[in-house]
C-alpha positions in Angstrom: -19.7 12.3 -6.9 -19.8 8.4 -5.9 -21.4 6.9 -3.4 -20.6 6.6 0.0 -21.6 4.1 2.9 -22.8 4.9 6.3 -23.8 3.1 9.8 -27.5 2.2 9.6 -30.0 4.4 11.6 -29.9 1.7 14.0 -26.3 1.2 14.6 -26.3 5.4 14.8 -28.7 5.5 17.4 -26.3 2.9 19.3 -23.6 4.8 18.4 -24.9 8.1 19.2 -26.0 7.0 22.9 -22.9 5.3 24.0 -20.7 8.1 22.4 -22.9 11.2 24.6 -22.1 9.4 27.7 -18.3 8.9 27.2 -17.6 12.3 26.1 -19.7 13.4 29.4 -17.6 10.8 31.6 -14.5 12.0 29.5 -14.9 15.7 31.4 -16.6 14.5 34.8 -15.3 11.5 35.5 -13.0 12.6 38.3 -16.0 13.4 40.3 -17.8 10.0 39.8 -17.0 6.9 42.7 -16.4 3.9 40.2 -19.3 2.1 41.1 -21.4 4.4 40.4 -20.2 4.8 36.8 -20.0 1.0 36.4 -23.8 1.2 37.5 -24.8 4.0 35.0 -22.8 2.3 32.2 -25.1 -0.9 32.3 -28.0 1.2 32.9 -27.1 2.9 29.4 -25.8 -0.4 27.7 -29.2 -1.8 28.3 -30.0 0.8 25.9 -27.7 0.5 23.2 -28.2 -2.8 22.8 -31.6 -2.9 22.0 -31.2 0.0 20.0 -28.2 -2.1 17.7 -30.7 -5.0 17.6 -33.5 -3.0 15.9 -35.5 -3.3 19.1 -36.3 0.8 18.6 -38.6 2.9 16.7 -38.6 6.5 15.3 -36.0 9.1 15.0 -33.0 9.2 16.6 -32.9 12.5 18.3 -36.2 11.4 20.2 -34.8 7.9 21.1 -31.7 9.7 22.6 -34.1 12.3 24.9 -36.3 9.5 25.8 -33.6 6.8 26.9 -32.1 10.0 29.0 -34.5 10.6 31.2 -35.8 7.1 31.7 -31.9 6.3 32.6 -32.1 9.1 35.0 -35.5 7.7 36.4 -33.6 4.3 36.6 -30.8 6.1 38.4 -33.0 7.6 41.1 -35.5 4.6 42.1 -31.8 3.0 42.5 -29.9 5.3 44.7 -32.9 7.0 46.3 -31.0 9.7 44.8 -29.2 10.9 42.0 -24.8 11.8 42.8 -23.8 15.4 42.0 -21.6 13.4 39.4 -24.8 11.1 37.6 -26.2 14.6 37.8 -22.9 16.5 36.0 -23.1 13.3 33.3 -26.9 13.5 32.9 -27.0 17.4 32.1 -23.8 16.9 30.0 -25.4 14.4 27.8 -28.8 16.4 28.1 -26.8 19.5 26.8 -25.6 17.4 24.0 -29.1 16.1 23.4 -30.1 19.2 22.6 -27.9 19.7 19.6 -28.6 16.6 17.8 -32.0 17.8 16.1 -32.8 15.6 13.0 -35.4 18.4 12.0 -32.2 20.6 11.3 -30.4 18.0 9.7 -29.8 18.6 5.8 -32.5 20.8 4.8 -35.4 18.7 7.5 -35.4 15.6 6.1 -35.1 13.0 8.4 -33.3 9.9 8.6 -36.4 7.0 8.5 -34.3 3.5 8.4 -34.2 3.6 4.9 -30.2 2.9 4.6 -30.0 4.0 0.8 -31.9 7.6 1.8 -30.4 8.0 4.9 -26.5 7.5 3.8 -26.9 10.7 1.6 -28.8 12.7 4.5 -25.6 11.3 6.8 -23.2 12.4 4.4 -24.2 16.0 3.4 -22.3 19.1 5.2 -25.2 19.6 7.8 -26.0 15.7 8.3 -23.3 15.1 11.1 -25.8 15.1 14.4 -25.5 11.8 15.2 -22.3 10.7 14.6 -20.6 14.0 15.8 -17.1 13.0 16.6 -16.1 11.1 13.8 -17.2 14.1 11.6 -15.4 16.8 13.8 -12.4 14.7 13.3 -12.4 14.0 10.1 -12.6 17.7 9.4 -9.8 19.0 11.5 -7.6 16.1 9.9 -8.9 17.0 6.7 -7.9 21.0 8.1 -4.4 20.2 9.0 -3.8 17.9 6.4 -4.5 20.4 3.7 -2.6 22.7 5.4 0.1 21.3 5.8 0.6 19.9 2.0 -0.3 23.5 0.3 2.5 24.5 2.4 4.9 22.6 0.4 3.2 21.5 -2.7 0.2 23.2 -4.8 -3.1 22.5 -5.1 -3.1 20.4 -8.1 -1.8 17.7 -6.0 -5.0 17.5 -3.3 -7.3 14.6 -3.4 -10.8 14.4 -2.9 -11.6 13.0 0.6 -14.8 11.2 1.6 -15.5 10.0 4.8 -17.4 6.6 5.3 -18.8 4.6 8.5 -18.8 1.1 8.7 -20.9 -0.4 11.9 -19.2 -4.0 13.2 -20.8 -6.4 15.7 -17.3 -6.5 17.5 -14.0 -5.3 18.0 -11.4 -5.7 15.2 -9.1 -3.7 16.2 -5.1 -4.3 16.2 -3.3 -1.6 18.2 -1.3 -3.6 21.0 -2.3 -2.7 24.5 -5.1 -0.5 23.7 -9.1 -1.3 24.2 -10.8 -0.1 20.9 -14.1 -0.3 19.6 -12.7 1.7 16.5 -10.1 1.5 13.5 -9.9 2.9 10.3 -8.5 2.0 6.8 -8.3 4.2 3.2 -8.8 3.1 0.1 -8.2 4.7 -3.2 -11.1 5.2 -5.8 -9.2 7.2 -8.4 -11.2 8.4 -11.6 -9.2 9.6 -14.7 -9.7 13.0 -13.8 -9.9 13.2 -9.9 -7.9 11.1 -7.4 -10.5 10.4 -4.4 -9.4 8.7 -0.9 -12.0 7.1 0.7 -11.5 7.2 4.6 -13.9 4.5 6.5 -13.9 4.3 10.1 -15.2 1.0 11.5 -16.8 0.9 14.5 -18.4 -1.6 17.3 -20.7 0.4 18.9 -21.9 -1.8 21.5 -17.9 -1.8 22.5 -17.0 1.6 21.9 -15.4 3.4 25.2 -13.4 6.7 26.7 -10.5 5.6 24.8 -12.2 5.4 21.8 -13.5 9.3 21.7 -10.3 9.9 22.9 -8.4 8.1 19.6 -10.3 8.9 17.4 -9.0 12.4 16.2 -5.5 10.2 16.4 -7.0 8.0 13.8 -8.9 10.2 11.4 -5.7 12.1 10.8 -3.5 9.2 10.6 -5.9 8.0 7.6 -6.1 11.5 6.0 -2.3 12.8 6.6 -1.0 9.4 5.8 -2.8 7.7 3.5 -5.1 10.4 1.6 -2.8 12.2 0.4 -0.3 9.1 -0.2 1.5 9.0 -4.0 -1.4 12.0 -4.9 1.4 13.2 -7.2 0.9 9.7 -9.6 -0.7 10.0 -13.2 -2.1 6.9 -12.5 -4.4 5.1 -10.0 -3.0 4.8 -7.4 -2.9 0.9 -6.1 -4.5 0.0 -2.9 -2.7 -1.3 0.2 0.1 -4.2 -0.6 1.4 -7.1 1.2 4.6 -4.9 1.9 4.1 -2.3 4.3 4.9 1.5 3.9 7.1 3.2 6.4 6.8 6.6 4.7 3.5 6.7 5.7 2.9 4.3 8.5 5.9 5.6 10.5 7.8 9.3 9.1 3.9 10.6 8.5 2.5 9.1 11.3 5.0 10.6 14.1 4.9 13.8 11.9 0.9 13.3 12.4 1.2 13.1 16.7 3.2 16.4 16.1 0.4 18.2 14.8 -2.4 17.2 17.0 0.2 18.8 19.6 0.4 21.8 17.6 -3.8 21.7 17.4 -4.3 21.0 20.7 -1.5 24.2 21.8 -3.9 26.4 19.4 -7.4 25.1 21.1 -5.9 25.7 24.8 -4.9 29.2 24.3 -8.9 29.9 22.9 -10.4 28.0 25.7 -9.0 25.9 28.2 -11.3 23.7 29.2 -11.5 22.6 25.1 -7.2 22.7 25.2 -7.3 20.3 27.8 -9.5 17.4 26.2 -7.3 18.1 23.2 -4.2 17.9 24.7 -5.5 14.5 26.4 -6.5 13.4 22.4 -3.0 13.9 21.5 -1.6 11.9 24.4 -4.1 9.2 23.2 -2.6 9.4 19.8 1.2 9.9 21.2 0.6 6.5 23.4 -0.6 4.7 20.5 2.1 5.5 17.7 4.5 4.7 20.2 2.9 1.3 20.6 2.5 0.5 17.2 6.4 1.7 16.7 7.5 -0.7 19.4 10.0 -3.6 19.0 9.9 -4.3 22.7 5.8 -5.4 22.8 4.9 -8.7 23.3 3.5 -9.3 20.9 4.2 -6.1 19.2 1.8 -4.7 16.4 2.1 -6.4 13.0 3.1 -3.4 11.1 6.0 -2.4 14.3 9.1 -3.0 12.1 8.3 -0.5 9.5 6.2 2.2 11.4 9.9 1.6 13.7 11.9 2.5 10.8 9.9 5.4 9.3 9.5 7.0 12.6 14.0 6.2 12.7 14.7 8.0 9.4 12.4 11.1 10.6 14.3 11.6 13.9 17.9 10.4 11.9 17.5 13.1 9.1 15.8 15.8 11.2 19.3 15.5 13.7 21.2 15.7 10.8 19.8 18.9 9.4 20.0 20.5 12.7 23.8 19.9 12.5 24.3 23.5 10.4 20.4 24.9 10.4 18.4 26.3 12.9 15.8 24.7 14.4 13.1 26.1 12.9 14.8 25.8 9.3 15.7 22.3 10.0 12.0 21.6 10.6 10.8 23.3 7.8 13.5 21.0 6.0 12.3 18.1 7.9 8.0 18.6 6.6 9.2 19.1 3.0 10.7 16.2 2.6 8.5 13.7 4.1 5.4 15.5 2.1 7.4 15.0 -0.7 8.4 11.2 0.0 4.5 11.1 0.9 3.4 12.2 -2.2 5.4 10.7 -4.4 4.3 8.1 -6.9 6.5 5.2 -6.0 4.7 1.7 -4.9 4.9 0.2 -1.7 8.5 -1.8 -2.8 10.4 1.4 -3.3 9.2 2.9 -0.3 10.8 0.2 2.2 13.8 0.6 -0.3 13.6 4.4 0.0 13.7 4.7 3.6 16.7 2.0 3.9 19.0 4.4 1.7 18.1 7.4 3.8 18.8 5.9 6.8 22.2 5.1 5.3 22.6 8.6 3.6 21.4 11.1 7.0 23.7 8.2 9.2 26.4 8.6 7.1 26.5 12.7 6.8 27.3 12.6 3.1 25.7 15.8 2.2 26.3 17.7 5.5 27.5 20.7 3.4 25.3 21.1 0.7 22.4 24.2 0.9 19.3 23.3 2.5 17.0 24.0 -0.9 19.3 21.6 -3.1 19.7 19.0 0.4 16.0 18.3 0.1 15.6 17.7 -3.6 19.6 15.7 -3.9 18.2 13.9 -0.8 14.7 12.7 -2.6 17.1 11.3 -5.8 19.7 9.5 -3.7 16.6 8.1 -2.1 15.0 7.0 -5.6 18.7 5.0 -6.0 
């Protein structure tokens, strides 16, 4: 199995700390005056910073518990005494705390600082501690993803995925109108026997915010429903991202994408509420920003905007024209099969654009209005190829 990169035990410990008091804000922050949180948030920053300029020692689940309650001593020397909503944030993060135990982290061993021994302890099954969310979203993309493909297409066709984590000093990202410390890209490191998508999220950690947590299971399926699985059906390698950008995946697979962390976020909420509802808020987070990244009307609008616009087009254009003699139901069904198939395909990035021109024409036009909905999706595919 290759190798695979991960943030420094530094940049983790930075990561870690800033991300525990988010996700507590994320669920209290309601209850919390704005000044108080602004206070608190430097108190914690003071923190990470030192902790991203290798200005701590030791492990990582002992930095956290220590920086916690000297924060909370900080907090109460300031304010005489501690809010009911510091209080709600401090146990939150405390309760967190107490599930990031490095002794129980692959087998005991222990990250050290050593970045070549601690990448493998990061990436083994039980080595996800620290860096909680990016994990939990990987595998619930990784979940639905699968899913959804076998659904339509056999096994044979799944990739290897590996998740990676890249630590920045600062914010790269590109999503118009949206403040975040986080992005992710895929890149494909096929073998002659084994196609394998490599999925690395970058992250700033001394930048990283609410809206971050809250994107992140947005972005970790985008990567993994639109670009893992991406022209898996090739006998070839598969070539890394071109100049020309793809619309299959960037816009018919990414609004397909915001569908199913509705459908995820319906399932979660009817186990537990409380869960539903900071899913249903991740999916709103995802909704807002592949609507921005679709828009013509930004100024200025995202790079990729014209062909995410047109993907996310075709999908609406051909899912109203199967409707036209199919049921709902059968004209989504209709609908997933032929994006995973336009998905999966080995065409390069060219004859995608091309692709999705002549089905916009094709579904516009009604040309095969009549035809049975098992031949519509394959006859569609070849007047698609040209």
């Amino acid at each position: 199995m290759p190798t695979v990169q991960h943030m420094p035990l530094r940049d983790r410990k930075a990561y870690a700390l800033r991300a525990a008091f988010h996700d507590a804000v994320r669920n209290v922050a309601a209850r919390l005056p704005p000044e108080q949180l602004e206070t608190l948030e430097t108190d914690i920053q003071d923190f990470v910073t030192k902790a991203f300029n290798g200005e701590t020692n030791g492990r990582l689940d002992h930095f956290l518990s220590d920086v916690l309650n000297r924060v909370e001593k900080i907090s109460e020397l300031k304010s005489k005494e501690i809010s009911v909503g510091a209080e709600l944030i401090f146990a939150a993060m405390r309760e967190r705390f107490e599930h990031v135990a490095c002794d129980e982290c692959d087998r005991g061993i222990i990250c050290d600082g050593n970045d070549e021994t601690d990448m493998h302890i990061v990436a083994a099954e039980t080595g996800d501690l620290c860096i909680n969310e990016i994990k939990e979203s990987f595998h619930v993309a990784n979940q639905l993803s699968s899913t959804f493909y076998l659904f339509y297409w056999n096994a044979a066709h799944l990739p290897d995925l590996m998740l990676e984590t890249i630590s920045l000093s600062e914010t790269t990202s590109q999503m118009p109108g949206h403040n975040l410390a986080v992005n992710a890209m895929t890149y494909y490191d096929d073998r002659p026997d084994k196609k394998i998508s490599r999925v690395q999220v970058r992250i700033a950690p001394l930048q990283l915010g609410r809206e971050c947590i809250a994107a992140l299971p947005y972005l970790l399926l985008h990567e993994v429903f639109c670009h893992g699985f991406q022209m898996a059906v090739t006998s070839r390698r598969r070539l890394n991202k071109e100049a020309v950008v793809d619309p299959v995946s960037e816009g018919m697979m990414d609004s397909l994408a915001v569908d199913l962390l509705k459908e995820y976020a319906t399932k979660i909420a009817k186990a537990d509420p409380s869960k539903g509802e900071i899913a249903y808020r991740n999916f709103a987070e995802g909704r807002s920003i592949h609507g921005d990244r679709a828009s013509l009307d930004r100024e200025p609008y995202f790079p990729e905007a014209p062909a995410v616009y047109l993907g996310t087009l075709v999908l609406e254009t051909i899912r109203a024209f199967y409707m036209l003699d199919s049921t709902i139901e059968q004209a989504e069904h209709d609908v997933r099969a032929l994006a995973s198939a336009l998905n999966l395909a080995s065409w390069d990035y060219a004859s995608r654009l091309e692709c999705l021109s002549r089905l916009l024409k094709v579904s516009s036009a009604h040309v095969i209005r009549n035809w049975s909905s098992c031949f519509r999706i394959f006859a569609v595919i070849e007047i698609a190829r040209g």
